[in-house]
N, C-alpha and C positions, 0 to 999 in steps of 0.2 A: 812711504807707501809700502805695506807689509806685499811679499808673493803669496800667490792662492795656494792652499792648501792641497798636495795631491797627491794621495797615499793609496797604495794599495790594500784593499779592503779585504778580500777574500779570492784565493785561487784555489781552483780545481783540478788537481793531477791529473784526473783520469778527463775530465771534459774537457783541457788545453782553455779554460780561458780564465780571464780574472777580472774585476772590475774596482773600477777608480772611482774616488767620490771627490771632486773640487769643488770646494767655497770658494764664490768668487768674490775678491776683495771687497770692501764697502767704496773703496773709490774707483773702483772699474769704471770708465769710461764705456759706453752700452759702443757695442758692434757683435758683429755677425757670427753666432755660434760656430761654425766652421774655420771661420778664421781665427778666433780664440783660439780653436783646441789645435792648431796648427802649431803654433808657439808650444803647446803645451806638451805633445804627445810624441813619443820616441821613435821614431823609424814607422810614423804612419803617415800615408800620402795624403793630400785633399780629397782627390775620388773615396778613399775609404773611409775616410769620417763622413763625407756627404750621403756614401751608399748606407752607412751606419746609424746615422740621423733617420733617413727616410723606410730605415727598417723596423726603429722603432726601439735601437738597441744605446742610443744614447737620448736623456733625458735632463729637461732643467722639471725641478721642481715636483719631480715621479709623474709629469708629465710629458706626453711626445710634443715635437716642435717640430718646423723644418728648417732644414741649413741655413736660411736667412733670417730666422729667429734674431730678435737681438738679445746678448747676456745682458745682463742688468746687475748692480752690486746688490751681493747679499745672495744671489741665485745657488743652487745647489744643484750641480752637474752629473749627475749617475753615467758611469761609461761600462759597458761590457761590450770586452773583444776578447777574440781568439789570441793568445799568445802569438809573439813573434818569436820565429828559429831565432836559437841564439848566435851571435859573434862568430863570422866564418862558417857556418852551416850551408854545404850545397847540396843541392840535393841532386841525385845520379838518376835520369831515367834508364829505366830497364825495362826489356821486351819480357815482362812475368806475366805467368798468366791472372787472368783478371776476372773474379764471377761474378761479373754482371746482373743483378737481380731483375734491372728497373733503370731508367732512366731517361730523362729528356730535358730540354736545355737550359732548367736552373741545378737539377741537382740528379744524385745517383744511389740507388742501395746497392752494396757490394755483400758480398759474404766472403768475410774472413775465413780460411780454416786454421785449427790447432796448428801451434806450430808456428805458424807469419807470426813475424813481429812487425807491429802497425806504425813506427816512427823510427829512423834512424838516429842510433847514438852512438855511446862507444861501444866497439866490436860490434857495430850493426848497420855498418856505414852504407851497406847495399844489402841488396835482395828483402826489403821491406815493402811492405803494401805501401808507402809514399814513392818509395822506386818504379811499381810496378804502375800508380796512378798520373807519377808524372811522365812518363812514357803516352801514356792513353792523352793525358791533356796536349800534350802534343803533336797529335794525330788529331787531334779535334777542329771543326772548321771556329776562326776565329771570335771567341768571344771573350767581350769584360769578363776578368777574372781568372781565365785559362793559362796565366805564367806562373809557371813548376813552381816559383816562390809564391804562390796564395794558394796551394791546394787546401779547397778546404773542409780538412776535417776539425770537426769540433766536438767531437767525444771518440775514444778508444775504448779495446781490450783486450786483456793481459796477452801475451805471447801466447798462452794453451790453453786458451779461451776461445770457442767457435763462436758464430753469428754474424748477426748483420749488422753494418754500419752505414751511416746515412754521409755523402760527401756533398760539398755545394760545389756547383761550376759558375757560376758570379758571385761579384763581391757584396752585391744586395742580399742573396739566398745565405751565404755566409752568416753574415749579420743577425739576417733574421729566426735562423735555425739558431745561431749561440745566443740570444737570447732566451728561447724557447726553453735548451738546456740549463740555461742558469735560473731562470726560472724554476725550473723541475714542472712543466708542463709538457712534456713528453709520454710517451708511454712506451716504457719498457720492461719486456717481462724475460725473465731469463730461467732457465731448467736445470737445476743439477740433481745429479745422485748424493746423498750425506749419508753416514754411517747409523745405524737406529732409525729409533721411529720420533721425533719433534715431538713432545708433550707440553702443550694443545699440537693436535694437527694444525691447527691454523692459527698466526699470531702476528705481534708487529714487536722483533728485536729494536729498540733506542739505546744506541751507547756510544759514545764518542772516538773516533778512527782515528788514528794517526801513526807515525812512525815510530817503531820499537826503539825505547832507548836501550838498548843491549847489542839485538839481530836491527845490524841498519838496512835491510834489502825486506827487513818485513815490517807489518802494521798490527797493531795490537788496540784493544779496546783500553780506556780511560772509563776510572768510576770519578774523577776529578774531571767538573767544570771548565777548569780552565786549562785542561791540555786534552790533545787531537781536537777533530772538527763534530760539528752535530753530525750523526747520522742514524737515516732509519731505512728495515728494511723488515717490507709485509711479505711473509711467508705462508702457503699453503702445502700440506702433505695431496701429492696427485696420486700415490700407490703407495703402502705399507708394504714392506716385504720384511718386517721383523730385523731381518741384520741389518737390512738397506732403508732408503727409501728413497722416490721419486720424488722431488718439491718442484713449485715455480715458486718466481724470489720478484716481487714489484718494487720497484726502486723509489725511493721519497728523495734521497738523496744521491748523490755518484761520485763516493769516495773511492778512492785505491784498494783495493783489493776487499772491498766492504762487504762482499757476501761471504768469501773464505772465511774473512775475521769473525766476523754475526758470527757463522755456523759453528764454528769453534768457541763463540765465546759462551754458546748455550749448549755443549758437549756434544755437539752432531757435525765436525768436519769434514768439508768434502770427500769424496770420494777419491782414494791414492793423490790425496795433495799434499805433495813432495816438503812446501814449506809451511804447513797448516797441520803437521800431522795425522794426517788423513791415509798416510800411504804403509800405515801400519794395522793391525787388527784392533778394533776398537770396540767390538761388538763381537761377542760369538766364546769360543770356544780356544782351547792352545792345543789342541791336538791335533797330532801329523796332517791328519786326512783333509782336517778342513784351514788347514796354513797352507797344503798345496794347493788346496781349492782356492784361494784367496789368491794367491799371488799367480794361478792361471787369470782368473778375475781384472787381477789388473793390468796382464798381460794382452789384456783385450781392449784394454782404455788406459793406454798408458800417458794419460795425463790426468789432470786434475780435470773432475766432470761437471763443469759448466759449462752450459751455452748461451747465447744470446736469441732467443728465439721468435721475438717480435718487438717490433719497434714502431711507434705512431706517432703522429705530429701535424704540425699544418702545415699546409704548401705554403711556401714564401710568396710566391706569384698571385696564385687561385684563390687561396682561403680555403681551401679542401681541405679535410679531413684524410691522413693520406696512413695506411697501416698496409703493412711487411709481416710475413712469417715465413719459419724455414723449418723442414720437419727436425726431429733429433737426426744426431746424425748414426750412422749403423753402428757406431763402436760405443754409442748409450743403450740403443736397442739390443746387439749382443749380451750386452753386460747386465742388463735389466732382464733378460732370458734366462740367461744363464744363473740368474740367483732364485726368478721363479721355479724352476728345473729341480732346484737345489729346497729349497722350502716346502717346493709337494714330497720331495722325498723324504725330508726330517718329518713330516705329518706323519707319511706312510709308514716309517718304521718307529712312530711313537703309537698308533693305531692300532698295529698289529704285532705288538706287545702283550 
């Protein structure tokens, strides 16, 4: 009697989850979906594949079942979870502070600012927004889900990347939010400043993301099939300022660092983005006057200029309809001023010439 087959199919850096597809032998003996994948699945409890079943986020057959489903041979198992911390990961609660957007007792929207990094790793063992969340979960009156080991997040972004992020406080809301994302049935829209003006203003980058084989801490686009992952991202120009421009960026997919890489791979790089190129003159002019204007400029958004600025999905609980926004934050507004400022005044003294 051959083992079931069960491979991992596709993982998402940036959304922490990944999903399993098991064939289930032809001589399976029929029993109870949950006790099957007990046998099968690495450091996952029975509550959490029951709560995962009933989410909607494991499936025989691309259809939902409930935990007492029986397998049957020949079934075909779809699993999406959240990654499990690796080997020896503790995680440290800490008294950080914490912006609250929104929340009540399946889940929470926070806003990240530039700057936090969202997971501990190495050199980041504390003072991360999971530091700052398991602290809060702590303080929280008793519910499924609430140990420091299930916080759950199921999408991130970058260290100097602002916005919002969506957390579950059960292991049901869990489930049924990392479904949603692996789906790509969410709604998120995010704001940066890039270099130029996008020609079309409005358009949809497809090119495939993955890790630089040369710079391994970056990701570069693929004209080759069969290396990085599918990704697509729908862009709008929101303000022309000729050296600048204001974009939103709608996400189809939610690779690593997939809107930097886009913007750069159609010659509009973020805004002073350090590992994207971005943080040099790209646009404009090499003279004194306005290289010290530029690097004031950046002196006012001294990171790379994206935000995450709305987020929508459905309630795990309600079936609601449930959308987040946060405004830009001041050091996009300054910086978006300050190049308006700068553009009336090249008019003016090309005008009155």
């Amino acid at each position: 009697m051959r083992e079931e087959n069960a491979t991992p199919e596709e993982t998402n850096n940036e959304e922490l989850l990944e999903r399993q597809v098991i064939d289930v032998d032809v001589k399976q003996s029929p029993i109870r979906l949950d006790k099957f994948l007990m046998d099968r699945l690495y450091r996952v409890s029975r509550n959490r594949v029951q709560a995962a079943i009933r989410a909607g986020a494991i499936t025989i057959n691309d259809k939902e079942v409930k935990p007492n489903h029986k397998v049957r041979p020949g079934d075909q198992i779809s699993i999406v979870l959240p990654r499990p911390p690796g080997e020896g990961t503790k995680i440290i609660p800490q008294d950080l502070p914490l912006d609250i957007r929104y929340e009540d007792d399946d889940l929470m929207i926070v806003y990240k600012p530039p700057g936090l990094v969202v997971h501990p790793g190495i050199g980041h063992r504390k003072g991360t927004l999971v530091n700052a969340l398991a602290y809060h979960f702590e303080s929280l009156p008793v519910l499924h889900g609430n140990d420091a080991d299930k916080l759950g997040l199921v999408h991130r972004i970058d260290k100097n990347t602002s916005g919002l992020l969506v957390v579950a406080k059960t292991e049901y809301a869990m489930h049924h939010l990392a479904k949603q994302f692996f789906n790509h049935t969410t709604q998120r829209t995010y704001y940066a400043i890039v270099w130029g003006e996008p020609d079309p203003p409005k358009g949809t980058i497809e090119a495939n993301v993955g890790r630089h084989p040369r710079f391994r801490k970056q990701f570069t686009t693929f004209t080759e099939e069969d290396k990085g992952k599918w990704a697509v991202t729908h862009y709008e120009v929101v303000e022309p300022l000729y050296y600048i421009s204001l974009i939103k960026c709608h996400l189809e997919t939610g690779r690593t660092h997939q809107i930097r890489v886009h913007m750069k791979h159609i010659g509009h790089p973020l805004f002073n983005d350090e590992k994207y190129g971005g943080d040099r003159i790209v646009k404009g002019t090499v003279f004194s006057k306005y290289k010290l204007f530029v690097e004031r400029t950046f002196n006012l958004i001294p990171r790379h200029a994206l935000h995450a600025q709305s987020l929508g999905f459905v309630h795990p609980r309600t079936g609601k309809e449930m959308y987040f926004e946060t405004d830009l934050p001041i050091e996009f507004q300054e910086t978006l001023e300050a190049w308006r400022k700068y553009l009336r005044g090249r008019k003016a003294a090309v005008k009155n010439l």
